[in-house]
Backbone bond lengths (Angstrom), bond angles and torsions (degrees), N, CA, C in turn:
res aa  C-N    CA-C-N  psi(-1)  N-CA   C-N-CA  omega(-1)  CA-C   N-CA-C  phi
1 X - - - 1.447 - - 1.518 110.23 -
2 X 1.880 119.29 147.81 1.076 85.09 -176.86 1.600 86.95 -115.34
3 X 1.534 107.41 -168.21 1.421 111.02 -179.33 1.758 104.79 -84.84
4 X 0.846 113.83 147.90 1.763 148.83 178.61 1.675 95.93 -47.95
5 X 1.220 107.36 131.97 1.206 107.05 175.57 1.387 114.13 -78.14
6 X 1.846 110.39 158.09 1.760 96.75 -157.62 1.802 86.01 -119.45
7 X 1.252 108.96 139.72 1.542 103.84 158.73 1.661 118.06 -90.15
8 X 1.338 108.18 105.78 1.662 115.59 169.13 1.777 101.98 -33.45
9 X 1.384 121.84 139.05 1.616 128.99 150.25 1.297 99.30 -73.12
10 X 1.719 99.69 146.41 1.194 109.25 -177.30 1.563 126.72 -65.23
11 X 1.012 122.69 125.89 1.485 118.53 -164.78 1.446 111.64 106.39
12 X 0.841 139.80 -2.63 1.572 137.75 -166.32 1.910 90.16 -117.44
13 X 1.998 75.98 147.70 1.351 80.56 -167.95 1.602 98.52 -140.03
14 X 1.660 119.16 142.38 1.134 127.62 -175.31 1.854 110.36 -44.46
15 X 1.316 89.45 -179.35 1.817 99.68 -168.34 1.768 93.38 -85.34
16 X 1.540 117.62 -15.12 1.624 112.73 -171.45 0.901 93.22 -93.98
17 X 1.775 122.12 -34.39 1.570 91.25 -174.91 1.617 121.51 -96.51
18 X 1.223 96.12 19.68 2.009 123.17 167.45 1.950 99.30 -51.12
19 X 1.729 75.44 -74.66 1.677 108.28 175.53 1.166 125.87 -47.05
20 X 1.143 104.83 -42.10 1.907 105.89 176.58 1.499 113.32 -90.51
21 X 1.504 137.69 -2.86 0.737 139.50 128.85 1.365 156.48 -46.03
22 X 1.574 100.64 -66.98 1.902 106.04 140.15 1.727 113.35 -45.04
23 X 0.979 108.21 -46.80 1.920 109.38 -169.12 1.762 101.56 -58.50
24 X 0.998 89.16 -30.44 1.791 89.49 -172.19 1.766 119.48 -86.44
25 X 1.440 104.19 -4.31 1.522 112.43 164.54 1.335 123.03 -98.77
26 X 2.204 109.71 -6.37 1.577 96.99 -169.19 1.276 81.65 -123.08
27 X 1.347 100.29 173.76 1.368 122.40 164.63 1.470 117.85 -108.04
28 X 1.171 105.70 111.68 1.549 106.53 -157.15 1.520 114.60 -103.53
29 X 1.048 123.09 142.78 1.683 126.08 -168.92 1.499 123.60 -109.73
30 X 1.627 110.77 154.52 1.481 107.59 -144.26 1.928 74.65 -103.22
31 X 1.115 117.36 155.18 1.306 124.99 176.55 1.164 122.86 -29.08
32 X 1.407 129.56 -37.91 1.085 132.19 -124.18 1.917 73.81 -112.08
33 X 1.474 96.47 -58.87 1.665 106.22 -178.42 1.625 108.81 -50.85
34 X 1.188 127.08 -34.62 1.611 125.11 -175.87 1.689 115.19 -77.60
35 X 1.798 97.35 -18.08 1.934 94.74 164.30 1.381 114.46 -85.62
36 X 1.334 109.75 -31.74 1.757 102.60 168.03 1.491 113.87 -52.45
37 X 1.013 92.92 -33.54 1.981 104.58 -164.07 1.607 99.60 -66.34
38 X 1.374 103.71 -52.69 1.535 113.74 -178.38 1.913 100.28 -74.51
39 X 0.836 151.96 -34.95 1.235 142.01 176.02 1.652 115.45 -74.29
40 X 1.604 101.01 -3.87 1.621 94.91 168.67 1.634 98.40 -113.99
41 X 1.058 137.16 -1.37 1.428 118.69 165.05 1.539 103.20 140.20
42 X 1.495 123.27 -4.28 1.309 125.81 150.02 1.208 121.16 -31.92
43 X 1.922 145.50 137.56 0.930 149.97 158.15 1.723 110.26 -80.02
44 X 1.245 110.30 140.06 1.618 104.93 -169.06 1.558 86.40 -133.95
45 X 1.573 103.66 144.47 2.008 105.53 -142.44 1.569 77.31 -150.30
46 X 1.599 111.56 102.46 1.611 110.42 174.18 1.750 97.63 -93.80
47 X 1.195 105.70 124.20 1.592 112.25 -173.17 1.398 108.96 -99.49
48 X 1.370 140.60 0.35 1.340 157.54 132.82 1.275 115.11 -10.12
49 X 1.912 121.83 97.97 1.587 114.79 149.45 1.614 122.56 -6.49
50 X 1.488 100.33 120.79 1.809 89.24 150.21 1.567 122.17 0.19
51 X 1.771 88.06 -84.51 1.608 102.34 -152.92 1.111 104.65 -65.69
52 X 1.329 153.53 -22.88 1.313 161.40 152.22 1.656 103.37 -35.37
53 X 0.825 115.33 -68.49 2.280 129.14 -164.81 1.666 74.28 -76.49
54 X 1.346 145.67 -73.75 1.304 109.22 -172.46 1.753 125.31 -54.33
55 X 1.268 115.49 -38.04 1.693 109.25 172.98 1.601 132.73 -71.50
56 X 1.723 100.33 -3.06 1.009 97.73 -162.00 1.709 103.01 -133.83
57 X 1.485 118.00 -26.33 1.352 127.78 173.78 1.261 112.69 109.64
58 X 1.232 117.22 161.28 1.592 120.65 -171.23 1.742 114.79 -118.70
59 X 1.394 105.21 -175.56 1.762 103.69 -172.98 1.931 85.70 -118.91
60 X 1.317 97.29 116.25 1.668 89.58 175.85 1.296 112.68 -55.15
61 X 1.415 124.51 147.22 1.528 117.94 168.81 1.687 100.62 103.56
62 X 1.557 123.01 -34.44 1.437 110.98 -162.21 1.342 102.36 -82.20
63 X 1.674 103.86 151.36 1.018 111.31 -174.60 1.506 113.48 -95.87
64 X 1.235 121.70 121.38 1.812 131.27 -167.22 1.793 110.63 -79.18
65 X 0.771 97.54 112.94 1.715 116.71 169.74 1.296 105.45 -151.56
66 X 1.839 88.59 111.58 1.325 112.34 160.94 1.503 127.62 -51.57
67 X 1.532 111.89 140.35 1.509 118.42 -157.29 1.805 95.79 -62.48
68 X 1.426 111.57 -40.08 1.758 96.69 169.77 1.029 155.43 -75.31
69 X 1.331 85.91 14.52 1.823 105.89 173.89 1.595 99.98 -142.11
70 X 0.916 114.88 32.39 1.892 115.54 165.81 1.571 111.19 -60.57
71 X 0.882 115.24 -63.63 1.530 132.17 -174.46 2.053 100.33 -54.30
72 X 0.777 111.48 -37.24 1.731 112.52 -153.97 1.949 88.03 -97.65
73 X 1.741 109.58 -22.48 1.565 72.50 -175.67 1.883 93.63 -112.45
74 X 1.315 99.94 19.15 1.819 91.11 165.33 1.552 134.69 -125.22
75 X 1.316 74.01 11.72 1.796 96.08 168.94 1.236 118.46 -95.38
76 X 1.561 104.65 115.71 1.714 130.13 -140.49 2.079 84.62 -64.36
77 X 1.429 116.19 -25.79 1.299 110.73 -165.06 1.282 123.95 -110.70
78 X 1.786 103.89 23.13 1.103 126.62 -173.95 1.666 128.35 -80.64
79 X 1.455 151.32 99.48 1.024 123.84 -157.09 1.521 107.12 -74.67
80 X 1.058 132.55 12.12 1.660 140.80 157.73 1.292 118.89 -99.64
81 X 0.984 97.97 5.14 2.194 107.61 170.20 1.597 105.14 -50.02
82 X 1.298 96.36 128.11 1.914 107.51 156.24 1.195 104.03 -56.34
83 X 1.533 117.15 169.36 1.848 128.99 163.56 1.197 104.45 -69.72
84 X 1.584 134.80 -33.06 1.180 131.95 173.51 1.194 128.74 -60.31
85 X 1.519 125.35 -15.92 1.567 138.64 174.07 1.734 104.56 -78.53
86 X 1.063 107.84 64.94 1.663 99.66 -167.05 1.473 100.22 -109.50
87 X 1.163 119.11 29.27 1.577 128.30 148.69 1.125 111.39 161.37
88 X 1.588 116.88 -171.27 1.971 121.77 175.71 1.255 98.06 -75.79
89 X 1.228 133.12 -44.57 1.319 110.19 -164.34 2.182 114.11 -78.49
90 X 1.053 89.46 20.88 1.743 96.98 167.03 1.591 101.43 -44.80
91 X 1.304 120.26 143.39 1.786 134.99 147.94 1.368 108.04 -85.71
92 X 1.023 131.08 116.41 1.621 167.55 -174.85 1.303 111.13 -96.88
93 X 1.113 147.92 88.98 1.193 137.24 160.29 1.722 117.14 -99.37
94 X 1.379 120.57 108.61 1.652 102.01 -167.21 1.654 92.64 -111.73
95 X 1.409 87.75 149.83 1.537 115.16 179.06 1.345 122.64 -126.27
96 X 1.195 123.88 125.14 1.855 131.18 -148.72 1.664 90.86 -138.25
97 X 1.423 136.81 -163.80 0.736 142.03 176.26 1.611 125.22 -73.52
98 X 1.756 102.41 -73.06 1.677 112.92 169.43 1.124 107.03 -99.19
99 X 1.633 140.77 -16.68 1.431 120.57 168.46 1.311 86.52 132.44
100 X 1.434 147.42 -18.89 1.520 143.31 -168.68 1.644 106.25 -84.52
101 X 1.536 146.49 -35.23 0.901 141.79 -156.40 1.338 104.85 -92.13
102 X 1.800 113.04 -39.98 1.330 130.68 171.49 1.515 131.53 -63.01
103 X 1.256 94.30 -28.83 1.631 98.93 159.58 1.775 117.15 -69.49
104 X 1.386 122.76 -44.14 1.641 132.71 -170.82 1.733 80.58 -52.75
105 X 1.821 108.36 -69.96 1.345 112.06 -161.07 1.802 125.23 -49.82
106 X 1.423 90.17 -20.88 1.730 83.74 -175.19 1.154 115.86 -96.83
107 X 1.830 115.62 -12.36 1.136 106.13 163.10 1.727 122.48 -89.53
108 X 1.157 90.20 7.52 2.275 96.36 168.81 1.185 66.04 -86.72
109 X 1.600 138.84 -116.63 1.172 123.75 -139.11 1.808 136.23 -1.16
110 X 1.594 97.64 -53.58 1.210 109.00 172.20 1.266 114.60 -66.15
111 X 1.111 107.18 -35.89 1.954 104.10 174.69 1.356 119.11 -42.70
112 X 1.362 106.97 -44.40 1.696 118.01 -170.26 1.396 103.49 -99.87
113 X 1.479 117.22 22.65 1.747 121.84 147.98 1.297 105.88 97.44
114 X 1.815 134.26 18.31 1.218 113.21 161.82 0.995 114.34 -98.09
115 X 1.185 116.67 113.76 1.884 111.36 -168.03 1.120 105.78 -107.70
116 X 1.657 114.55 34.47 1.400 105.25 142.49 1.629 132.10 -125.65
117 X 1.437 85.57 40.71 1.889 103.58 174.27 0.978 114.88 -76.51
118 X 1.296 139.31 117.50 1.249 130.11 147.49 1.515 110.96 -109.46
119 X 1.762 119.08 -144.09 1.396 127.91 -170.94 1.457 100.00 -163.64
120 X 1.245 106.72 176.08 1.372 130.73 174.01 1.193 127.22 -95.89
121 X 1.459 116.44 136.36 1.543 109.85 -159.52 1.082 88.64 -104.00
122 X 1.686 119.15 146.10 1.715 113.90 -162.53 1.420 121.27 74.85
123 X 1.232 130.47 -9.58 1.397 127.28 -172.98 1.993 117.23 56.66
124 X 1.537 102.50 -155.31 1.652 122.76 159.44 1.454 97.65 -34.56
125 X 1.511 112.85 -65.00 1.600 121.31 -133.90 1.726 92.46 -81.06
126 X 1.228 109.21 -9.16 2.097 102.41 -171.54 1.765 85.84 -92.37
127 X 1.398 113.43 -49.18 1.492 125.84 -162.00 2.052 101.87 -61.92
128 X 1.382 115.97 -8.95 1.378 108.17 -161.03 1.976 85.14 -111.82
129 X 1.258 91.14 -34.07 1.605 96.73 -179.51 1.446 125.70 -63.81
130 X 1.460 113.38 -35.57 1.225 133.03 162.43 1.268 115.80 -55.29
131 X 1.046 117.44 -7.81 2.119 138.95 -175.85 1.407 95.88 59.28
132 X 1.517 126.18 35.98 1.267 113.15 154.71 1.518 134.32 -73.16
133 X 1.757 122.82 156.61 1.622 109.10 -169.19 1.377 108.17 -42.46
134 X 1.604 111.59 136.13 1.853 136.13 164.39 1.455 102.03 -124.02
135 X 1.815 97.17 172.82 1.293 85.95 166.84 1.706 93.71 -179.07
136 X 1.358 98.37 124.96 1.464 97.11 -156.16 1.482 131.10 100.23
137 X 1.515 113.66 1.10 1.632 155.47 172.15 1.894 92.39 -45.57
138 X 1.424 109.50 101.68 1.138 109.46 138.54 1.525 132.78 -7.55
């Protein structure tokens, strides 16, 4: 059987064209480009569940903020701001698993004026493939 066809409300827009939307405001970086970024003073923000960074391994050094509180601890005007939100012009680098969650997130980021968020293309799994530092690597 298949499922029932759905009529979209007007105005609503698929999850690709979510994605291809955010994708088209950042400039997004290939692994290799997001450790340069982070070795010059970029913040690199793995937004990955727990159980995920335990099944899958982590980037030593990144700093973990959960994808549901991204917004509340990098909003420079947030009274739940990290020390690291120490203005808009912060470097953002977010890191998700394959690169799809991190794109939505870096462009909220950009919403709330750091326009220098981007993400990782490929996520963890491009950044571990690239044989960049892991730790805890399957």
């Amino acid at each position: 059987m298949s499922a029932p066809a759905l009529t979209r409300p007007a105005g609503a827009r698929s999850v690709d064209q979510l994605l291809a939307e955010a994708r088209s405001r950042i400039d997004r970086l290939g692994p290799r480009q997001a450790a340069v970024r982070v070795a010059r003073g970029a913040l690199l923000v793995d937004i990955r569940p727990a159980a995920q960074r335990a099944r899958e391994g982590e980037v030593p050094g990144a700093l973990v903020v959960e994808r549901n509180v991204l917004e509340w601890r990098f909003d420079p005007a947030s009274d739940a701001r990290l020390p690291e939100a120490t203005g808009y012009d912060v470097e953002v680098v977010v890191l998700c698993s394959e690169g799809y969650t991190s794109s939505l997130a870096a462009d909220a980021l950009r919403s709330l004026g750091l326009a220098r968020a981007t993400d990782v293309v490929g996520g963890f799994r491009a950044w571990a493939a690239a044989g960049l530092p892991t730790r805890g690597t399957p």
